[in-house]
C-alpha positions as CSV (number, residue, x, y, z in Angstrom):
1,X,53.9,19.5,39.6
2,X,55.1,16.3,37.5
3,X,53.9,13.4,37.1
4,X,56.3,9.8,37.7
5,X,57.1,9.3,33.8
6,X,58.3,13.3,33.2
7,X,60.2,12.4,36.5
8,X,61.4,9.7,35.1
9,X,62.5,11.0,31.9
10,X,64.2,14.3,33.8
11,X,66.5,11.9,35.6
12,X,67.1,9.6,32.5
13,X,69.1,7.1,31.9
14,X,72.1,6.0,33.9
15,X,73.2,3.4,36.7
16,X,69.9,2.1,38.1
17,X,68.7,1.2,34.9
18,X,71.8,-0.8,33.9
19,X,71.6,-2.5,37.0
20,X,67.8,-3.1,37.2
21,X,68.3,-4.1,33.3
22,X,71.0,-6.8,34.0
23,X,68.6,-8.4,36.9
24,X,65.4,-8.8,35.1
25,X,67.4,-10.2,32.6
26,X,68.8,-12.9,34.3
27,X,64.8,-13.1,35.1
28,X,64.5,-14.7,31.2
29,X,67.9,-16.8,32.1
30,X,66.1,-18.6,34.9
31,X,62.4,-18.5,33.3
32,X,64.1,-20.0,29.7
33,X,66.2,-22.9,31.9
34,X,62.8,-24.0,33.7
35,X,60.7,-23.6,30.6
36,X,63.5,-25.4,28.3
37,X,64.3,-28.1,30.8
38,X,61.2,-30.5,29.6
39,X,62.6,-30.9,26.1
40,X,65.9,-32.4,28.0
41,X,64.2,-33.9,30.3
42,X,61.5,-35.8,28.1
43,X,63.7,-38.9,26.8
44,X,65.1,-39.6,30.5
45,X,61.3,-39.6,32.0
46,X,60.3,-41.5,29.3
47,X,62.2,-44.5,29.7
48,X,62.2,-44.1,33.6
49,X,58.3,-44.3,33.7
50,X,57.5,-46.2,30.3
51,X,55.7,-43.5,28.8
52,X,54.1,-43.3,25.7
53,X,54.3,-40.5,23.4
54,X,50.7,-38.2,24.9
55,X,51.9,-38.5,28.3
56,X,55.3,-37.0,27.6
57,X,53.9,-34.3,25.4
58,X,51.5,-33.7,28.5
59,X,54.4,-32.5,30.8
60,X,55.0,-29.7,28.2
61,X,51.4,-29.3,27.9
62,X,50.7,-28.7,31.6
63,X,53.7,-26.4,32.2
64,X,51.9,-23.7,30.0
65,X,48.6,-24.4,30.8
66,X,49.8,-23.7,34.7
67,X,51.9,-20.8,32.8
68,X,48.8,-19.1,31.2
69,X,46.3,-19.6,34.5
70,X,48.2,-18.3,36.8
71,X,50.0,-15.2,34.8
72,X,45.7,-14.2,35.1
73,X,45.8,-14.7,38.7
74,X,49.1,-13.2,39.5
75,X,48.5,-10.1,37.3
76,X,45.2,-9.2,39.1
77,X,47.5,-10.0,42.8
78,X,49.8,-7.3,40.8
79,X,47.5,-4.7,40.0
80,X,46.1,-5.1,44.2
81,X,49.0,-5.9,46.3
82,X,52.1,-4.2,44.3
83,X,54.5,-5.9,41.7
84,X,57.4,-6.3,43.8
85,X,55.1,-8.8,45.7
86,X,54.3,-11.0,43.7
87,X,57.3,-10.8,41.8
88,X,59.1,-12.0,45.0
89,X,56.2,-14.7,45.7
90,X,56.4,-15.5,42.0
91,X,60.2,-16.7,42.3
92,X,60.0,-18.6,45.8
93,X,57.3,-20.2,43.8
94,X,59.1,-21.8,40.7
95,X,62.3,-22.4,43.1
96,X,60.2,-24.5,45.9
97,X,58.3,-26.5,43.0
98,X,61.0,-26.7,40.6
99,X,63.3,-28.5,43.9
100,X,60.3,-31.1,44.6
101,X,60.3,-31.8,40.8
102,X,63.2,-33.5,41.4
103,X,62.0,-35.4,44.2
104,X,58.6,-36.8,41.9
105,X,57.9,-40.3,42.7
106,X,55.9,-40.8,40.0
107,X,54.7,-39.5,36.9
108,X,51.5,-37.9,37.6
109,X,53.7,-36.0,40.3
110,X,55.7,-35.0,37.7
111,X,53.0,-33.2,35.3
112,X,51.2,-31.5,39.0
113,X,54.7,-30.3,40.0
114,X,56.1,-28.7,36.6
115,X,52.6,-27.1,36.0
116,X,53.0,-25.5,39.2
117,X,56.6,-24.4,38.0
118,X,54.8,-22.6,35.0
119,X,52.5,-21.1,37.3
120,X,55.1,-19.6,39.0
121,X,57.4,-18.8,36.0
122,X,54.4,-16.6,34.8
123,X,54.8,-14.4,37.5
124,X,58.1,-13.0,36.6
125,X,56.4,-11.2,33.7
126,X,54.3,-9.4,36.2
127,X,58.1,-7.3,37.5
128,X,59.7,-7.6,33.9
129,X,57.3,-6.1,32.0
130,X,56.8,-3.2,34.3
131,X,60.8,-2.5,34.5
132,X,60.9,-2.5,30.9
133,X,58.3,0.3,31.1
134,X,60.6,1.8,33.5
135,X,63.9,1.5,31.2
136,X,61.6,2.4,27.9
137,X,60.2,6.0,29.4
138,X,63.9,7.0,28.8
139,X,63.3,7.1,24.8
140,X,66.6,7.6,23.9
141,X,67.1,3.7,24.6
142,X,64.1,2.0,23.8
143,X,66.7,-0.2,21.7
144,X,68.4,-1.3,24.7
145,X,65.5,-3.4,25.9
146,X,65.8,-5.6,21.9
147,X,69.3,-6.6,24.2
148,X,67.1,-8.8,26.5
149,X,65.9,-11.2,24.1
150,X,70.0,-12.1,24.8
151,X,69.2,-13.3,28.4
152,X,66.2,-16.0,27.2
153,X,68.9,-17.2,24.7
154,X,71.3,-17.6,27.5
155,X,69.4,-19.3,29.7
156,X,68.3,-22.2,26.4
157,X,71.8,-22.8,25.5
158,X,72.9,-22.5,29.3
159,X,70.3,-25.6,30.0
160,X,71.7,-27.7,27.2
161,X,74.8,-27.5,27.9
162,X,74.0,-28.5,31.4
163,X,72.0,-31.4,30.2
164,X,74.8,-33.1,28.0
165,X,77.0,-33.1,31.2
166,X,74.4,-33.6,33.9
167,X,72.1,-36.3,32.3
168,X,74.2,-38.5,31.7
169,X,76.6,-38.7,35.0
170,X,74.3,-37.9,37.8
171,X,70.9,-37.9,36.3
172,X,67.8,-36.1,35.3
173,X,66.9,-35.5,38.9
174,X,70.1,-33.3,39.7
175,X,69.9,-31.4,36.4
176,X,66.4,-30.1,37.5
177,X,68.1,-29.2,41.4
178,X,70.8,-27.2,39.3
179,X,68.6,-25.2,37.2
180,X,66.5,-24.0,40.3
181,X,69.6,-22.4,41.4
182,X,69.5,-19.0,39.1
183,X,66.2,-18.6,40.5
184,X,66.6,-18.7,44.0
185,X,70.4,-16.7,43.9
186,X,68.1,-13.6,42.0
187,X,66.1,-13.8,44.9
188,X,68.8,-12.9,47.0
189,X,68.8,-9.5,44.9
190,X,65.3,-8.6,45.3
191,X,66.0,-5.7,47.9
192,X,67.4,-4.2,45.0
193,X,64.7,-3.7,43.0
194,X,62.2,-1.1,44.0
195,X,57.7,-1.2,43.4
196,X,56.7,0.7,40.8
197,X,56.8,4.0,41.1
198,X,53.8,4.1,39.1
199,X,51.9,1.6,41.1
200,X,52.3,3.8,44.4
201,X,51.3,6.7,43.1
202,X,47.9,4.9,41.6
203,X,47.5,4.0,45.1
204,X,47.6,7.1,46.7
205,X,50.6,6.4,47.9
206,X,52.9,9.0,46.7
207,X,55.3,9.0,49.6
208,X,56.8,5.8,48.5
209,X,56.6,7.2,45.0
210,X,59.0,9.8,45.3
211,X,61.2,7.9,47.2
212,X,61.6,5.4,44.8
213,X,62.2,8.4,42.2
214,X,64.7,10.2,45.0
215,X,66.8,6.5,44.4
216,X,67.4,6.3,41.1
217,X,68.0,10.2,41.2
218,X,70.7,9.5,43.4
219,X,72.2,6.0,41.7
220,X,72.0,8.5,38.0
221,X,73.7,11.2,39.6
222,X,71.3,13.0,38.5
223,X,68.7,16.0,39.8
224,X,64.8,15.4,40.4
225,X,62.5,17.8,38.4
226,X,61.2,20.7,40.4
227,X,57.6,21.0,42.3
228,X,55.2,18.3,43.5
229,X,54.6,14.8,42.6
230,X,51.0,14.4,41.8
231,X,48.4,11.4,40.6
232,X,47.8,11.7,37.3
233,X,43.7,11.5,36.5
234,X,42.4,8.2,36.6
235,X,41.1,6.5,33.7
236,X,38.4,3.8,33.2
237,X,40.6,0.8,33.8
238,X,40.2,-1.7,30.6
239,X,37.8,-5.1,30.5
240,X,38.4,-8.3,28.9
241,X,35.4,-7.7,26.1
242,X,37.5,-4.3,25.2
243,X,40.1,-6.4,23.3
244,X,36.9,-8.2,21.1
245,X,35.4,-4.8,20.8
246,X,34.8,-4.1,16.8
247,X,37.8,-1.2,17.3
248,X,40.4,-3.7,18.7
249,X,38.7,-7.0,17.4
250,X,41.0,-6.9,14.4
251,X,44.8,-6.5,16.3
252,X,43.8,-8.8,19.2
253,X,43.2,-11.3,16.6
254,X,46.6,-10.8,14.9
255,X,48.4,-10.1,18.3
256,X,47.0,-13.8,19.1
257,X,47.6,-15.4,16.4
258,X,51.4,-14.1,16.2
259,X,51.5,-15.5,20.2
């Protein structure tokens, strides 16, 4: 028997995981453009609406507090209904909301629309994380994933840029419209990426396990381990008063505090 991390470790690293590396990448690309595009944003608003200084340092406000509400809710949709759901859902989300942004007719519109963004842009950690898991069972590159903290960079300078052209030819409104677009075009490669191998099998579903397994076999060129895929025991799933517990009180604190 084996479980889905020796499986993935016999196949190793190879095609898939460049691939599925380079699209939940561009993942940070599109999440640091909608996150980024307030600070470019802000001055235009400002003098559109008359705002005063707390209102515009509300917008930023909102899009995290929509950010850190729903990356609760979506993780417990992950954990019942798969991550390439909500993944998926997570995307169609920001786009749609991000696209009526620019439609706001007024400011309170605004702050309810980009706090919906956030919520949505919270989801994509739900699929990245869980593919860096994918790409870091292959220990021999754990480095490879310091390489993503490239894409978030990307996507900052990639917005600025934008803005110095956009803002002031055609407008705020047509500067958010063209940052929605690296979000909706990765969801056009979504067939691509596969649900956690991991997640099936804690399902029961091992079926869909090893096929997922089979495919990346295949795209590496390389040969599945011999024998039967099988569940590995199940452990007490954690609780939210584990991380104040007098053993962890100490590095959620310092994990906290560094966030």
């Amino acid at each position: 028997t084996f479980t889905v991390e020796e499986a993935v470790e016999t196949i190793g690293f190879g095609r898939f995981h460049i691939i599925l590396f380079l699209i939940m990448g561009s993942t940070g690309v599109a999440e640091a453009m909608e996150i980024m595009l307030i600070a470019v944003v802000s001055p235009l608003i400002r003098c559109e609406w008359q705002l005063q200084d707390w209102q515009v340092a509300l917008v930023t406000t909102m899009v995290f507090f929509g950010y850190m509400v729903f990356s609760i809710v979506l993780g417990l949709l992950a954990d019942r209904y798969g991550r390439w759901k909500i993944l998926l859902l997570s995307f169609l989300w920001a786009a749609y909301f991000s696209l009526l942004t620019s439609f706001a007719p007024s400011y309170i519109w605004f702050v309810f629309l980009r706090a919906m963004v956030g919520g949505g842009v919270s989801g994509h950690a739900q699929g990245r994380e869980e593919n860096k898991q994918i790409i870091a069972m292959c220990s021999c590159f754990n480095s490879f994933l310091s390489l993503g903290k490239v894409f978030w960079l990307a996507g900052s300078l990639l917005i600025i840029g934008l803005a110095s052209v956009v803002n002031p030819t055609i407008g705020w409104r047509w500067l958010i419209r063209i940052a929605s677009i690296p979000g909706i075009l990765l969801i056009l490669v979504f067939k691509f990426i596969p649900e956690s191998a991991r997640y099936d099998v804690s399902m029961g579903n091992t079926g869909a396990a090893l096929a997922t397994l089979q495919r990346i076999a295949r795209m590496n060129g390389a040969a599945m381990p011999e024998g039967v895929l099988r569940e590995p025991a199940k452990e007490k799933g954690g609780r939210f008063k584990d991380l104040i517990h007098p053993k962890y009180r100490r590095t959620t604190l310092q994990i906290w505090i560094i966030w």
